[in-house]
N, C-alpha and C positions, 0 to 999 in steps of 0.2 A: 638266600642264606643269611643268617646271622654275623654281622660281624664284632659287634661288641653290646655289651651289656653293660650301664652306669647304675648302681644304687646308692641312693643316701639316705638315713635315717628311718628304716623299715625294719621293722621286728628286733632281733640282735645286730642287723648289719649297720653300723656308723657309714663305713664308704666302702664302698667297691665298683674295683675296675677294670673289665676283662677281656681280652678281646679273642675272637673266636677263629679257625682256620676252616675247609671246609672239610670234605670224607667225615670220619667219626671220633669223636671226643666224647672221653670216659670222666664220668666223676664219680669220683668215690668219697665215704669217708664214717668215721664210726655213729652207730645209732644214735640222734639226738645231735649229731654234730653242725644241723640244724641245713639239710639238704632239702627239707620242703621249705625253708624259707624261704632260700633261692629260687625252687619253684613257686614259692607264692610272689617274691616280686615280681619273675616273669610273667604272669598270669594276671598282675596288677598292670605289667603295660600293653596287655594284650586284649584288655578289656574289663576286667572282672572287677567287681563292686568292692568298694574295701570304704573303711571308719576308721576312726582315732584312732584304735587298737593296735594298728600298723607303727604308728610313731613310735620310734625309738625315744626320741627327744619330744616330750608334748609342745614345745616352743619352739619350733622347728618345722619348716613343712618335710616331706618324703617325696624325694621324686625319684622317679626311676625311667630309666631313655635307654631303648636298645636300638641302634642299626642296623640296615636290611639292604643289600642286594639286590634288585627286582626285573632287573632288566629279563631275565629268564620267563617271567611269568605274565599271562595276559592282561594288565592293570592298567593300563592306559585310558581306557575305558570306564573303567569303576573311580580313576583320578577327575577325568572329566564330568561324570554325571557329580561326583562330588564338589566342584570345583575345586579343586586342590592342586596344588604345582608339584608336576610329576620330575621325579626326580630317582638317578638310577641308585642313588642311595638314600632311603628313605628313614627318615627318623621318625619314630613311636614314643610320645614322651607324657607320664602320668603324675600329676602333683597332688598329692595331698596337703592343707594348708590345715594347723592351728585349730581352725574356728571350724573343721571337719568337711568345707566344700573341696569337690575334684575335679579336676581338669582334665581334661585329655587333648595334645595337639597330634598334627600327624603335618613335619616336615614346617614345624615352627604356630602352624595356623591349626589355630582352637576347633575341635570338632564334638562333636556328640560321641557316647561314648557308644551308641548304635555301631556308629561309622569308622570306627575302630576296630569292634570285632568282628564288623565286614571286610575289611581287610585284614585282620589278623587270621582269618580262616584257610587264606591265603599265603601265607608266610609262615605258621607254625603248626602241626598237628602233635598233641602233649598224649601220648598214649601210658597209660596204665592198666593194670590188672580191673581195676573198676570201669575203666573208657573202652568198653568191648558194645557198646549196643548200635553204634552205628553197624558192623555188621550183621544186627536184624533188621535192617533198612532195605528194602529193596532196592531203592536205588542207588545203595553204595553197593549192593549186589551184582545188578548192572553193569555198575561204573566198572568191574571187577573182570565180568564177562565179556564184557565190549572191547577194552581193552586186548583181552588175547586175541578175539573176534576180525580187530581191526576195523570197527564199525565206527570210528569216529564222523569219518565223512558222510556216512550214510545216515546214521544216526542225525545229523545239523541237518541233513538235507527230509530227514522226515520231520524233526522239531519246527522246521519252518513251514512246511504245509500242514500240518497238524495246526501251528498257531494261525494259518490260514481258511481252513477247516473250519476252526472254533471262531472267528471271528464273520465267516461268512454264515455260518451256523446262526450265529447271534443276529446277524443282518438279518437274517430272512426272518426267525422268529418276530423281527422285529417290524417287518414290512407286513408279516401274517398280521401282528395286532394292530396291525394301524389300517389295516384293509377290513378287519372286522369291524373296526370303528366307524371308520370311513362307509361302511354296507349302512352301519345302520343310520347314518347322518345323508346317506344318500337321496332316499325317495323324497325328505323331507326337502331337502336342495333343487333331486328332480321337478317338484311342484312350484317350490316359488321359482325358480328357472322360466318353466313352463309359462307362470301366468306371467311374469315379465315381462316372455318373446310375444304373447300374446296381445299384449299392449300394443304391442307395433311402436316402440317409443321411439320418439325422436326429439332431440334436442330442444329445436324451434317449435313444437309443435303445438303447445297448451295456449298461445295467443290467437292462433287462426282457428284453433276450435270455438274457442271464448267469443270470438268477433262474428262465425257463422250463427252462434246459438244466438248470441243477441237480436240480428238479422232476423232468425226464420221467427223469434217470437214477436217481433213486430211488423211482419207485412204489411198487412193492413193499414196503417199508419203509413210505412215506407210508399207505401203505393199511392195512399193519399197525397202526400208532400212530393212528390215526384211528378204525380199530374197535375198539381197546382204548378210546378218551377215547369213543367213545358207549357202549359196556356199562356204564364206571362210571359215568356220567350214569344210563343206563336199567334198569341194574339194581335187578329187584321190593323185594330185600333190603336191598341194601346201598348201591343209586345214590343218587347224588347228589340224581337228583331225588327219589326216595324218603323219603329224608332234609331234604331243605329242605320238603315238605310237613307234615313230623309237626313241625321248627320252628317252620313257619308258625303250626301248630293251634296247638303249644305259648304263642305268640309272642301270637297272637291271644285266649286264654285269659287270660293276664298284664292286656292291655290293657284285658279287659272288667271287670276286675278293679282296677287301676288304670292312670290315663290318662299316667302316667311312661315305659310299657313300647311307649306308640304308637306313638312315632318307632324304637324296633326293631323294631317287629314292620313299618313302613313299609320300613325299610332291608329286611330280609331282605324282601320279598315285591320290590323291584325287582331286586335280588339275583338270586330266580326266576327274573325276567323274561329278564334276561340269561344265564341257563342257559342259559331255553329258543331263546333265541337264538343262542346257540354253539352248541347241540344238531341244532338246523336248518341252519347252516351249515357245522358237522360231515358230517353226511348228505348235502349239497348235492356239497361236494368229494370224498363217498368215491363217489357217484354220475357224478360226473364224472372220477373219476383213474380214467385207462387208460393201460396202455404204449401209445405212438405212436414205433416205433422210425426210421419216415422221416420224419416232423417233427424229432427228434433229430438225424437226421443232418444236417437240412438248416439248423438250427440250429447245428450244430454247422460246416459249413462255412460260415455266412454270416462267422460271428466268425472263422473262419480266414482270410474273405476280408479282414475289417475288419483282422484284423493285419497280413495281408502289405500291405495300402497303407500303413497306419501307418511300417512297415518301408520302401518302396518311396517314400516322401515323405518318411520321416525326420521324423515327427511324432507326440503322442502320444494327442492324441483324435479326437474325432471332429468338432469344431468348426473345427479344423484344415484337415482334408478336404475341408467344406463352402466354406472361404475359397478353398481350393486350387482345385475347381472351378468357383465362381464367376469366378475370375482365368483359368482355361485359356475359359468361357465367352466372359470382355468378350476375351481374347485372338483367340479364333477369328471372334469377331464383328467385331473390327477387321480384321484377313484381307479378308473379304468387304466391310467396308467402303473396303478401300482401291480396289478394282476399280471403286466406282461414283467415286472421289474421281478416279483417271486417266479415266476415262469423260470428267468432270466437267474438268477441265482441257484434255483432249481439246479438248472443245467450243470452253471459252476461247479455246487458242491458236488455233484454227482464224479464230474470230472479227478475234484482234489482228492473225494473219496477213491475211486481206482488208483492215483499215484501214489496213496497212504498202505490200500493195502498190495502194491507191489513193493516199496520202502518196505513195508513190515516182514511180508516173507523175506526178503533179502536179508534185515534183521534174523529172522528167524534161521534162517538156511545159516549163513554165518555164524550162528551161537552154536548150532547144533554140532558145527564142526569142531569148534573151540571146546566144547564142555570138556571131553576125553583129556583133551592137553592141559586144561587148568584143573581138573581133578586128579590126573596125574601127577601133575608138578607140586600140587598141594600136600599129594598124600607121599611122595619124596622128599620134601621137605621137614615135616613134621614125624616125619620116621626117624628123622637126623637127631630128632628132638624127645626122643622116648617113647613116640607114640606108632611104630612098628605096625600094627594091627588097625590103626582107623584108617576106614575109606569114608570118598565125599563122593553125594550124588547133587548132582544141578538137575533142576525138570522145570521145563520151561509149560505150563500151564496157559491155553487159549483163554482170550478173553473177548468177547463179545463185542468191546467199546475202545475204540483207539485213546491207549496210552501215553503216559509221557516218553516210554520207552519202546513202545513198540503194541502190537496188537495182545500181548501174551503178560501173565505174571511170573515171578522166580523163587522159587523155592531151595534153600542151601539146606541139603541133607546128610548127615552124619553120623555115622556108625564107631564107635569107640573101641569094640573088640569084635574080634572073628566070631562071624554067623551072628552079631546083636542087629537088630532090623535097623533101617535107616528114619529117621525122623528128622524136625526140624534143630539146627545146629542149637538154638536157644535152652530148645527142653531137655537136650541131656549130655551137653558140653559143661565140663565143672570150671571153674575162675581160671586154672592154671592154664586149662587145655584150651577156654576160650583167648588166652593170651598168646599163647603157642600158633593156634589159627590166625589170628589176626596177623602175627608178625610174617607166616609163610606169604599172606595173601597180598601183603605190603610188599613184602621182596619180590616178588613176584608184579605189583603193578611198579614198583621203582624201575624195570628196565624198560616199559611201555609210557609209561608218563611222567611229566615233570612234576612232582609229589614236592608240597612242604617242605621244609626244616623238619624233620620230626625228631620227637623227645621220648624216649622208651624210660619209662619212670617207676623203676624195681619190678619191672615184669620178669626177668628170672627169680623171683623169689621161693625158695623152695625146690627148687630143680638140683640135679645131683650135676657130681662135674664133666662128664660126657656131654652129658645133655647141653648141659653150660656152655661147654667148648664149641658145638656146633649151634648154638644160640650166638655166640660172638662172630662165629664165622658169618652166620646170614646178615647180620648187622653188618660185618664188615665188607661184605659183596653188596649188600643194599646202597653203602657209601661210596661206592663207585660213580650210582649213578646221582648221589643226594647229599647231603647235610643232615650226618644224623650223633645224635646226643643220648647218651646210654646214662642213667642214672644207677650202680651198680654195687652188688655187696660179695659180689663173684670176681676170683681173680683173671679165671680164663676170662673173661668176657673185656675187663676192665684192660689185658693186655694187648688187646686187637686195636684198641683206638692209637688214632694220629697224635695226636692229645690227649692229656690227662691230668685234668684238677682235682683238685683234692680239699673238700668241705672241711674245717675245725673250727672249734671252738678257743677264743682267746682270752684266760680268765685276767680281769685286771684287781687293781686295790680294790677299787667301787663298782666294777664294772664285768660283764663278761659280752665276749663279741663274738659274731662267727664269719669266719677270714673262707678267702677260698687263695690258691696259690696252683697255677702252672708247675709238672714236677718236669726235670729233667731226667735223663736216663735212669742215673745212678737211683733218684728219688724215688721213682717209677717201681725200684727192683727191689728196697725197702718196702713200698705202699705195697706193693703184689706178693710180700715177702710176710709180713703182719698179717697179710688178709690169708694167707695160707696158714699161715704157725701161732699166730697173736702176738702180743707184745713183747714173748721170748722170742727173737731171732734166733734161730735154728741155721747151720752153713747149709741145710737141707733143702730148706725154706726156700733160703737166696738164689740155691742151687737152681733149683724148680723157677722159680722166680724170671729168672735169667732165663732160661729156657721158653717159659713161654712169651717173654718178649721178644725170644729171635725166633 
């Protein structure tokens, strides 16, 4: 709720300073006595756009700062995502400065003026004879129906698999396009995959290919120098081993001779050993080299395959290769993995779809029981109101595609007089009558929900005083369960409120201003006494006056 309202130099107001109680507060006061201005500063710190024009004083800024209540309402939330420090009495504060820029804080720290009338949506609803089209709104329809319904909880618990629904929805479409893609990047993957595995690559492998191919194209050669290193080894005369023999003897002679010459004669006899050991492996490889002209060749194309990939990957070893395959591997494997992952969501949404449309029936079964009582209650109301003869139809319409509200759309139908067919409330409700509905259907969500501050701003205009009289009563049963503010030119109405200000204007030498003032009793029965008889007080007047104040 509202607790006070501060304005400085805005339109005719110099200063003003008000503070507010909660149930319902009447303001009144003669035409021109400058009652929208008040509403227009309101609406300046509530959000709305304003210019120089506002300034009272051009040397002067405007500022205007109402206090709020809030602990009632779910804003914790909307204070967090905003960063702002939540606080259970909230100030709304808007400057206009001079040189024409605007400010807007909320609880001292400067905000957008976005962010503002996101919470101001929350804090005040300003209804007039022209503020009727949120009622062709389906989902203040809804908001309307659910209520008597009792579908709050059912409703959050479908809004969330719905937002589950739509986002697993999105997933999949989204793993569809990327599997499409993926199909067609496939077979080209499958191929160089293929010739990769084909290679048989291995790390170490491009040197011992390199060292056989040199081998098999020089046999001949190898075979000649191989047979020349075993003759001079094996030669009777002159080999080698021939020769490290008669050292040995020699070698061995020495030592037996003296024991100085041991350790040579030990070197040269391991010396031997190792001859004879070359000598064997000499024999071994001439035993085993042969021309093998198709292992050559096949050698010789493996490393021309290993080039052109090098070439064809733009890389220069072969460890390279091996990364590159591995990578086209985990790629092709995600391919196939993605098939089982839509499989796999498949399932999901299948599943969220059944708990959507059991939510929705439950939605549906509950409204349908509710229609009768909210059409009833509506057309009770507005009977109170001079409209005797209109009925309301609700028809809840299947829809094909899960909504925000349910499976179904809603339709508010109304009929003006006995036997006129039902149609939509838009096309043949007139200003008055749409003000009339509106207010039933508010009084009516007021004892179901924690509604706004609301502002009813000359919506009895033109009503007789019966009507009037049960117009102030609904206001004043709606105040039971709210904070509501009547902007009013009717006495019945104006005498139901807890309070009651009263709009003038105050002419000065150079100046005129418009004052607002708190009445007390006495004042009260004057103000309700003028608005019945005019500026001649009548004992009649006072009489009447009196009366509907008690």
């Amino acid at each position: 709720m509202i607790t006070s309202l501060k304005i400085l130099n805005y339109a005719l107001i110099e200063h003003l300073d008000i503070s507010f109680s909660d149930g319902m507060t009447c303001i009144t006061g003669e035409t021109g006595a400058g009652k929208s201005i008040l509403m227009g500063g309101l609406s300046l710190v509530l959000g709305k756009r304003a210019d120089l024009s506002v300034l009272k004083d051009n040397s002067k800024k405007c500022i205007v700062e109402a206090s709020f209540l809030i602990d009632n309402y779910p804003l914790k939330e909307f204070f967090e995502e905003a960063e702002l420090d939540y606080e259970s009495e909230t100030i709304l504060r808007r400057e206009i400065i001079p040189s024409g820029k605007s400010r807007a804080f909320i609880n001292d720290t400067p905000v957008t003026l976005d962010k503002i009338n996101r919470l101001s949506e929350f804090l005040i609803d300003v209804h007039s004879q022209h503020e009727n089209q949120s009622l062709f709104k389906s989902e203040y329809q809804f908001l309307v129906l659910d209520a008597l319904a009792e579908n709050d909880q059912t409703l959050l618990e479908y809004r969330n698999n719905l937002a589950e629904f739509q986002n697993t929805q999105k997933e999949l479409n989204d793993f569809r396009l990327s599997a499409d893609n993926a199909k067609k990047e496939c077979d080209y993957n499958q191929f160089l995959f293929d010739e990769l595995v084909s290679a048989d690559l291995q790390s170490d492998m491009l040197s011992p290919i390199e060292e056989e191919i040199d081998q098999l194209s020089n046999v001949e050669d190898l075979q000649l120098y191989i047979s020349q290193s075993i003759q001079i080894i094996e030669d009777e005369q002159i080999g080698l081993s021939s020769q490290f023999n008669s050292l040995k003897s020699a070698l061995n002679n020495a030592a037996n001779k003296s024991k100085s010459y041991a350790d040579l004669y030990e070197r040269i006899s391991s010396l031997d050993i190792d001859l004879k050991d070359v000598l064997d492996e000499l024999s071994n490889k001439y035993e085993t080299l042969e021309s093998n002209p198709t292992l050559l060749e096949n050698l010789n194309q493996k490393l021309d395959k290993i080039q052109s990939l090098f070439q064809k990957h733009q890389v220069a070893n072969v460890g390279d290769l091996i990364k590159i395959k591995n990578e086209l591997e985990k790629r092709l494997e995600e391919t196939h993995n993605l098939e089982d992952k839509i499989e796999g969501l498949k399932t999901k949404l299948n599943q969220v779809e059944q708990t959507l449309e059991h939510l929705a029936g439950k939605l549906n079964k509950n409204r349908q029981k509710a229609i009768p009582k909210l059409c009833g209650e509506m057309e009770q109301i507005i009977s109170k109101m001079g409209m005797q003869r209109a009925k309301f139809k609700v028809v809840l319409n299947p829809s094909d595609t899960f909504l925000n509200n349910g499976k179904e759309q809603i339709d508010f139908l109304f009929s003006a007089n006995l036997g006129a067919a039902f149609r939509p409330i838009k096309k043949v409700a007139s200003g008055g009558e749409m003000s009339r509905i509106m207010l039933s259907i508010k009084s009516i969500l007021s004892r179901f929900k924690q509604l706004p501050t609301i502002v009813f701003d000359e919506i009895d205009t033109g009503v007789s005083g019966t009507v009037s009289n049960e117009i102030g009563n609904i206001m004043a049963q709606m105040a039971q369960y709210m904070q509501v503010f009547t902007i009013t030119h009717l006495p019945q109405v104006a005498a139901k409120g807890k309070q009651h200000y009263k709009v003038y204007k105050q002419v000065y030498e150079t100046s005129t201003q418009t004052k607002i003032k708190e009445m007390n009793q006495e004042e009260r029965v004057v103000e309700l006494a003028q608005m019945l008889s005019g500026e001649d007080l009548t004992q009649t007047a006072v009489d009447h006056a009196r009366q509907l104040l008690n």
